[in-house]
C-alpha positions as CSV (number, residue, x, y, z in Angstrom):
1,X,119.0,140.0,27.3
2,X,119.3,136.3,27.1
3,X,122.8,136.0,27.7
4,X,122.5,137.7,31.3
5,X,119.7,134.7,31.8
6,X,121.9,132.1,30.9
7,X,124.8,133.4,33.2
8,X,122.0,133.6,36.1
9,X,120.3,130.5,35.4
10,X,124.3,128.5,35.1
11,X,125.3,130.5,38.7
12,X,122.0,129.2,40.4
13,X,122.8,125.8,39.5
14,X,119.4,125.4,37.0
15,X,121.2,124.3,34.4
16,X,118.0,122.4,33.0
17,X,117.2,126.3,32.2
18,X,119.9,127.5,31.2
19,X,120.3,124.3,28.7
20,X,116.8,125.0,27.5
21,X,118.2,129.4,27.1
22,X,121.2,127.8,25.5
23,X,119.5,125.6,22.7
24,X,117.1,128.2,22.0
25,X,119.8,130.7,20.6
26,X,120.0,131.4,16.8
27,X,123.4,132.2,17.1
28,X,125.2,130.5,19.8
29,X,128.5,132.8,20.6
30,X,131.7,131.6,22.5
31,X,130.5,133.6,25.4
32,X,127.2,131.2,25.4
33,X,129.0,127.9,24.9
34,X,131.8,128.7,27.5
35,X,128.7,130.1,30.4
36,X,127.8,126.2,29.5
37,X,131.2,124.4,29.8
38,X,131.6,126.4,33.0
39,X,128.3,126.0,34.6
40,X,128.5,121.6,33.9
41,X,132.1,122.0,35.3
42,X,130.9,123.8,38.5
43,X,128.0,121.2,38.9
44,X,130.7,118.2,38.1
45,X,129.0,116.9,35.5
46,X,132.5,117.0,33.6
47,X,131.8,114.6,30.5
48,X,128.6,117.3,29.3
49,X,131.3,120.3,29.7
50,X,134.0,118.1,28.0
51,X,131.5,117.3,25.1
52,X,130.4,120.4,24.9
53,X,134.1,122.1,24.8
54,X,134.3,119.4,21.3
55,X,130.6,120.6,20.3
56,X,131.4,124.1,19.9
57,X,133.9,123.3,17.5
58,X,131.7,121.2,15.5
59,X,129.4,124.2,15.4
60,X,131.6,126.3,13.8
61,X,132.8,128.2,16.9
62,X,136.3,128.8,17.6
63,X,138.2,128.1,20.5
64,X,139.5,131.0,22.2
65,X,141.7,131.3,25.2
66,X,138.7,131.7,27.3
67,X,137.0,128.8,26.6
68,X,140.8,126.8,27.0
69,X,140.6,128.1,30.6
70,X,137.1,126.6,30.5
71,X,137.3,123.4,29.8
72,X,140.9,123.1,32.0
73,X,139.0,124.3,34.9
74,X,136.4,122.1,34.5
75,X,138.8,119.1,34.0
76,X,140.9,120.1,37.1
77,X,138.0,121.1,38.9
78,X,136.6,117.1,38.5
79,X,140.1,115.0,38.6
80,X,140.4,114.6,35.1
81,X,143.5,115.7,34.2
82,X,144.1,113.1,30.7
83,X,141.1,114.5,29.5
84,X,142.2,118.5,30.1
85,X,145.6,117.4,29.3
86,X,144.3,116.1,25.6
87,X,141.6,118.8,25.0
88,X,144.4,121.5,25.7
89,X,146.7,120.0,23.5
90,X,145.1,120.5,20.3
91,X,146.5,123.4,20.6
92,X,150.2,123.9,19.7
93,X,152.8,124.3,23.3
94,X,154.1,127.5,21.7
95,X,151.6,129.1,21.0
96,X,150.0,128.8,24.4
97,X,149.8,132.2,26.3
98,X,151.4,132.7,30.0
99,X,147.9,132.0,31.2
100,X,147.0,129.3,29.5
101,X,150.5,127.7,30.6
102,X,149.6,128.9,33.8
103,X,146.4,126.4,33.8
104,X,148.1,123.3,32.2
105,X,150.8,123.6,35.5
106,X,147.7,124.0,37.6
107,X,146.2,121.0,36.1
108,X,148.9,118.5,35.7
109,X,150.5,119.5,39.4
């Protein structure tokens, strides 16, 4: 039941709550971190959904294609395109999927 919390609290734009949801969890899934990236991207508060794209690494959470699209849409969503442009590229060109492609055209265009 908390997840469905943090998605309502991210859409409303209380982000202080769903933070405060968010740092609560035991486990903190990729579904969690990327309701976070996208909720700081949609309130433009890029360089919290940036750092917490390079957090979830660090917390032994791997990146998935969802939370790529995540973070892109943040970056494109806020102008910064180096930034999306770098945090995408970790990743290796080939390997990218069409919809992941997809976003780095969006973003660099």
């Amino acid at each position: 039941m908390i997840g469905p919390r943090l998605d309502f609290y991210t859409r409303t734009g209380r982000i202080d709550l769903a933070n405060k949801i968010f740092d609560r969890l035991p486990v903190k899934d990729s579904a969690s971190w990327i309701t976070l990236i996208l909720g700081y991207g949609m309130l433009g508060e890029l360089d919290v959904a940036i750092n917490l794209f390079e957090s979830m690494r660090e917390d032994g959470v791997e990146y998935d294609p969802v939370s790529h699209i995540a973070v892109l849409t943040a970056c494109s969503l806020g102008g910064l395109v180096e930034r999306g442009r770098s945090s995408s590229m970790k990743c290796k060109l080939a390997t990218l999927s069409q919809q992941k492609r997809t976003m780095l055209v969006w973003l660099i265009s």
